[in-house]
C-alpha positions as CSV (number, residue, x, y, z in Angstrom):
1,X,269.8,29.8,232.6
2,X,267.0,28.6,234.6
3,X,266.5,24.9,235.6
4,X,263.0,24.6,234.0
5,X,264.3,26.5,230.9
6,X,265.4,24.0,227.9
7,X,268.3,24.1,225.7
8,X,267.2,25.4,222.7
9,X,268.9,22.7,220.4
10,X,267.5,19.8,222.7
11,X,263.9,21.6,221.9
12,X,264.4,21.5,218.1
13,X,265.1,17.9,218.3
14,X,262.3,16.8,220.2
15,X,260.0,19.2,218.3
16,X,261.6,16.9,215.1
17,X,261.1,13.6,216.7
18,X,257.2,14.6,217.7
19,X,256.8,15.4,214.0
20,X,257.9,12.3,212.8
21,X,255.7,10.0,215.8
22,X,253.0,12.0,214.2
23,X,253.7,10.7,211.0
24,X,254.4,7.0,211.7
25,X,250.8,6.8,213.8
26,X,249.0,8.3,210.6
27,X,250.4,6.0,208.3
28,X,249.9,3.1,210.2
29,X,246.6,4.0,211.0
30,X,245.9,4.6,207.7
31,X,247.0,1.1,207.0
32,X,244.8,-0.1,209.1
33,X,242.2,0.8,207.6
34,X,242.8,-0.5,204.2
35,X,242.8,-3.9,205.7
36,X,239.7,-4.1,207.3
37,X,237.0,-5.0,205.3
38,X,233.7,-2.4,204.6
39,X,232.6,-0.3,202.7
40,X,234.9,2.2,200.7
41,X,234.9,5.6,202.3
42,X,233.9,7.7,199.3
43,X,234.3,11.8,199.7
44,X,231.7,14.0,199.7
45,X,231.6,15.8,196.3
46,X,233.1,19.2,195.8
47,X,231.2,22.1,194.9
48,X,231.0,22.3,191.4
49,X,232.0,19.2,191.1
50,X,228.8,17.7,189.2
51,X,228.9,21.0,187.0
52,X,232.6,20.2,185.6
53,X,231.4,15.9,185.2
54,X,228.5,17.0,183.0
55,X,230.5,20.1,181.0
56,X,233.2,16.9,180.5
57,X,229.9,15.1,178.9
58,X,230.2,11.9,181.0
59,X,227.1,10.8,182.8
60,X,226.2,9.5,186.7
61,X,224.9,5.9,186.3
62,X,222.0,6.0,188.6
63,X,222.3,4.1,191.9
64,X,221.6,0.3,192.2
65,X,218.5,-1.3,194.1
66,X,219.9,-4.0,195.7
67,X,216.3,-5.2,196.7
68,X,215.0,-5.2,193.2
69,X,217.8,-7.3,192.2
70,X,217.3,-10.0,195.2
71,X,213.4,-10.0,193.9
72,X,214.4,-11.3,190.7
73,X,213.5,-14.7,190.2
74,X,216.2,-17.2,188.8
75,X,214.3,-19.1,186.1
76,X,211.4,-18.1,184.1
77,X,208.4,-19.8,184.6
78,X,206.8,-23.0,186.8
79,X,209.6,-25.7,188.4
80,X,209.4,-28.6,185.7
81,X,208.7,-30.8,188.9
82,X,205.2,-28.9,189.5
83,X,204.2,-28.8,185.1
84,X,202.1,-31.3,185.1
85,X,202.4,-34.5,183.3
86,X,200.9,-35.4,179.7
87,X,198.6,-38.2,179.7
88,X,199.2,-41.3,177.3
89,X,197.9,-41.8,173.8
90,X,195.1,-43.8,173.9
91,X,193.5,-46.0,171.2
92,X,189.9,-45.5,172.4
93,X,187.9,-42.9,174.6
94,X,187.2,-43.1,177.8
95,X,183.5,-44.5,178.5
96,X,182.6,-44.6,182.0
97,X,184.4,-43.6,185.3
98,X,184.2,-46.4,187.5
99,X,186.7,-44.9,190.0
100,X,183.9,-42.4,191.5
101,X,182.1,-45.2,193.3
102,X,178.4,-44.8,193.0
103,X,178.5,-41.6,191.4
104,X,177.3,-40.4,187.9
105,X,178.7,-37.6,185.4
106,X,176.3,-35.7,183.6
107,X,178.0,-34.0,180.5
108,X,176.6,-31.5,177.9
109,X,177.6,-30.6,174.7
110,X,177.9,-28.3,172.1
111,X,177.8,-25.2,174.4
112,X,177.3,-22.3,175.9
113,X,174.2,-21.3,174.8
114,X,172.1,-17.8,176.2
115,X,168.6,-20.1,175.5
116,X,170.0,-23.2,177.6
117,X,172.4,-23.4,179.2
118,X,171.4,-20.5,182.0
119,X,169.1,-22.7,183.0
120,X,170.7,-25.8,183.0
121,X,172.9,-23.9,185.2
122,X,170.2,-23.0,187.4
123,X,168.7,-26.0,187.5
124,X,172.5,-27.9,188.5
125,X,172.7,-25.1,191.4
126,X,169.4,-25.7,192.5
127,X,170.6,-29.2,193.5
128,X,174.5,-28.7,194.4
129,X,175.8,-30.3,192.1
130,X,178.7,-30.2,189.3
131,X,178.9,-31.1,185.5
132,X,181.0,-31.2,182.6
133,X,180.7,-28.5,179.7
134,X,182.0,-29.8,176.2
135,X,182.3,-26.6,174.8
136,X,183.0,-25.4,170.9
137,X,185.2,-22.5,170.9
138,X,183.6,-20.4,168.1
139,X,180.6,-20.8,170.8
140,X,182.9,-19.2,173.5
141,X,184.1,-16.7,171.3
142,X,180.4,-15.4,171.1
143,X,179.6,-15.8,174.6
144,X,182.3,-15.9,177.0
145,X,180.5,-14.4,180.1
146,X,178.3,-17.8,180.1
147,X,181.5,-19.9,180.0
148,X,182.6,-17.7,182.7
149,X,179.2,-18.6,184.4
150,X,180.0,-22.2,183.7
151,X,183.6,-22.3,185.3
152,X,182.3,-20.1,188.5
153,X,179.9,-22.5,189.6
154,X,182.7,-25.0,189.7
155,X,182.0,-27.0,186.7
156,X,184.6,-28.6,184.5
157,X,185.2,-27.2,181.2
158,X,186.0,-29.1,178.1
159,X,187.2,-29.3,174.5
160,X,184.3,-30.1,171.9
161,X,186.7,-29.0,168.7
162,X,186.0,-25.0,167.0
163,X,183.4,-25.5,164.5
164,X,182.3,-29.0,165.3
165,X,183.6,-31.1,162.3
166,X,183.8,-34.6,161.6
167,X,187.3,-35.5,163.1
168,X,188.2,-38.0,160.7
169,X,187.6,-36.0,157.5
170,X,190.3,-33.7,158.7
171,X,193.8,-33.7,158.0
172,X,196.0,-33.8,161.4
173,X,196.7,-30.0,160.7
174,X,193.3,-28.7,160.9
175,X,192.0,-31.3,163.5
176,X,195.5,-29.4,166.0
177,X,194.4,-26.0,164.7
178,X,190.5,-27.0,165.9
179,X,191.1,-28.6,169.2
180,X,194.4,-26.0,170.1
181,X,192.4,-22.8,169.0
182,X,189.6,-24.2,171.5
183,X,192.3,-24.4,174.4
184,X,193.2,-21.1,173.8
185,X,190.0,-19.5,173.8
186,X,189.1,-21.4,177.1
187,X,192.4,-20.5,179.0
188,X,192.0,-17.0,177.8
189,X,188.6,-16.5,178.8
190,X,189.0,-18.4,182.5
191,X,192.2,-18.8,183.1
192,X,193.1,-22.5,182.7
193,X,193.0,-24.8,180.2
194,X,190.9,-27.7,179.5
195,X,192.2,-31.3,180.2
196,X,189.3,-33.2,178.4
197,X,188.3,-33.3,175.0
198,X,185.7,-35.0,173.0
199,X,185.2,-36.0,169.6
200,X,182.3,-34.5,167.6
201,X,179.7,-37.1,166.7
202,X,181.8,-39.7,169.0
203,X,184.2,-39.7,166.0
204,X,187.5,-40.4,166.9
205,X,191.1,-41.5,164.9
206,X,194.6,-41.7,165.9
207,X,195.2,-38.5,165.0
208,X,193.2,-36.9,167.4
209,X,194.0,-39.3,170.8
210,X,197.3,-38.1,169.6
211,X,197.0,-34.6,169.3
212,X,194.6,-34.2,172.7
213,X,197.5,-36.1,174.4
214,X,200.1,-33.7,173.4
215,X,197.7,-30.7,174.7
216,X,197.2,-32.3,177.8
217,X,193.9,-33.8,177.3
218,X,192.3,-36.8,178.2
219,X,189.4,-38.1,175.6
220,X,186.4,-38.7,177.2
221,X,182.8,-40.5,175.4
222,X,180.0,-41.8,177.1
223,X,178.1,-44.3,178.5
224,X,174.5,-43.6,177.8
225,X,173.2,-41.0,175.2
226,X,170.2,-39.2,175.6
227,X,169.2,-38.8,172.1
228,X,168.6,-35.4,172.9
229,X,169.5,-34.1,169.8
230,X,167.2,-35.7,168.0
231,X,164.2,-34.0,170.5
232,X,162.8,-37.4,171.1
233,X,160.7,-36.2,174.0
234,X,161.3,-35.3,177.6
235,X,159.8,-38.0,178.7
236,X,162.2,-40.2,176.7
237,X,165.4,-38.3,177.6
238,X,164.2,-39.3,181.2
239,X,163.7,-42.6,180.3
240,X,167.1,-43.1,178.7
241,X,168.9,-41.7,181.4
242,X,167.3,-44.1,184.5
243,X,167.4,-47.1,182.8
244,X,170.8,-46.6,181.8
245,X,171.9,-45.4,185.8
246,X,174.8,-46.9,187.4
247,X,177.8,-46.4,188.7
248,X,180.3,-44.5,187.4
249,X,177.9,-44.4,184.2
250,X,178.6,-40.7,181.9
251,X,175.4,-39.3,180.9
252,X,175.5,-37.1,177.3
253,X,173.4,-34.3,177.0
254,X,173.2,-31.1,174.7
255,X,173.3,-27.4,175.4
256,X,173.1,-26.1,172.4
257,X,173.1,-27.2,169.1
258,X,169.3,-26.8,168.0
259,X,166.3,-26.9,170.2
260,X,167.5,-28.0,173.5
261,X,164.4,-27.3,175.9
262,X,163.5,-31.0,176.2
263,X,166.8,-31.4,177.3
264,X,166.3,-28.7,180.1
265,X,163.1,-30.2,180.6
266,X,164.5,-33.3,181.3
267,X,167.5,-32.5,183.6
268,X,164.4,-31.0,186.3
269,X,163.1,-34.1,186.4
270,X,165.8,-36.8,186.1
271,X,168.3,-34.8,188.4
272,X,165.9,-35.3,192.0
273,X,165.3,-39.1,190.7
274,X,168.7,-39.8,190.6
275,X,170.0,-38.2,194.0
276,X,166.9,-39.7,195.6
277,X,168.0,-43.1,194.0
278,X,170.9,-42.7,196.1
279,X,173.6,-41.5,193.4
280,X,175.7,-38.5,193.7
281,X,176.7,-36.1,190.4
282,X,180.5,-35.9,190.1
283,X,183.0,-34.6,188.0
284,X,186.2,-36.3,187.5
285,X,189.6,-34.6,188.8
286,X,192.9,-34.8,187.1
């Protein structure tokens, strides 16, 4: 035998001990792998493996979206800290707005209207400036393209009850069904709902500061009244109105109702009187 040759039991034994180093690395390799964290290694399916599933009559769930489920929002709706407050029950209405300085509020009533109120509307953006629209919501059921007309040029509209009843003949079922309908229709037709309210007639009871308050309204009268609705003349709508200037001092006016066109009349000249006076036209904010 030739140095280089090896004994043939001394090769069986080593082939054995190669065999079982082979062995030990794999498992301990294989170990190794079940400790470190990752993802599960999952095989690629066998051919005619999705035929035998389905002839077994189990189905594949479908795969998850991990991004839909991370776009999921936690809570449903607004953070309570951003809903805003309700304001108190008051005892009386609100008559003037002292708070805006030398500033007026012109108001109108009884709305929309497609004989008026366009052009009071044109006659406000002819001058810049922005009013409040006490609206009826059987009105705004018939026309909500001028209410939507109304909110666009950025004025602020506002509760005037359904049908325009005399509050205190109501019981405080009807007088919540009149002024929550009216919210309704005005949230649904632009998109937010009204946080003032006033009483038809200027006729107020508990019942209804309490019911406004609990839909987030404020109850707001007036200082001077016009008389419009009793067409009393332009000239003495005008009159009315600049005698009774001042500050913080709420103007009421009609936009519908009956015949309103002294009341348009009136508004193109008082309006240029009262900004050259020196007051400014201004809404309240809330």
């Amino acid at each position: 035998m030739k140095k280089d040759q090896m004994i043939p039991g001394r090769r069986a034994v080593l082939r054995v001990a190669a065999c079982l180093g082979a062995a030990l690395v794999a498992r301990m390799f294989t170990a190794g792998q079940a400790q470190t964290p990752g993802p599960p290694v999952v095989p690629a399916p066998q051919a005619g493996a999705k035929e035998a599933v389905e002839a077994a009559g189990a189905k594949a769930s479908p795969p998850l979206k991990p991004s839909a489920y991370r776009l999921q929002p936690m809570t449903e709706g607004p953070p309570l800290g951003l809903r805003r407050a309700l304001p108190p029950v008051r005892k009386k209405p609100i008559l003037n707005l002292p708070e805006l300085g030398r500033s007026m509020v012109l108001t109108f009533d009884d709305g929309p209207d497609p004989r008026y109120t366009p052009s009071i509307l044109r006659t406000l953006r002819t001058y810049d400036v922005r009013a409040m629209f006490f609206v009826c919501g059987g009105q705004v059921e018939e026309y909500p393209d001028l209410l939507r007309a109304i909110a666009d040029d950025g004025h602020v509209v506002c509760n005037h009850t359904w049908t325009h009843p005399l509050v205190p003949s109501l019981r405080p079922s009807a007088i919540r069904k009149e002024l929550g309908r009216t919210c309704d229709v005005i949230e649904k037709t632009v998109g937010t709902a009204p946080l003032w309210y006033r009483a038809p007639y200027g006729a107020w009871n508990k019942h209804s500061f309490e019911i406004g308050a609990e839909l987030g309204m404020e109850p707001l009268a007036w200082t001077v009244d016009t008389l419009d609705w009793n067409t009393p003349g332009t000239k003495s709508i005008v009159d009315k109105v600049l005698d009774g200037a001042g500050p913080g001092v709420v103007v009421l006016s009609h936009d519908a109702g009956g015949n309103r066109s002294q009341s348009v009349a009136a508004l193109r000249t008082y309006l240029p009187k009262l900004l050259k006076s020196g007051y400014r036209i201004a809404v309240p904010h809330r």
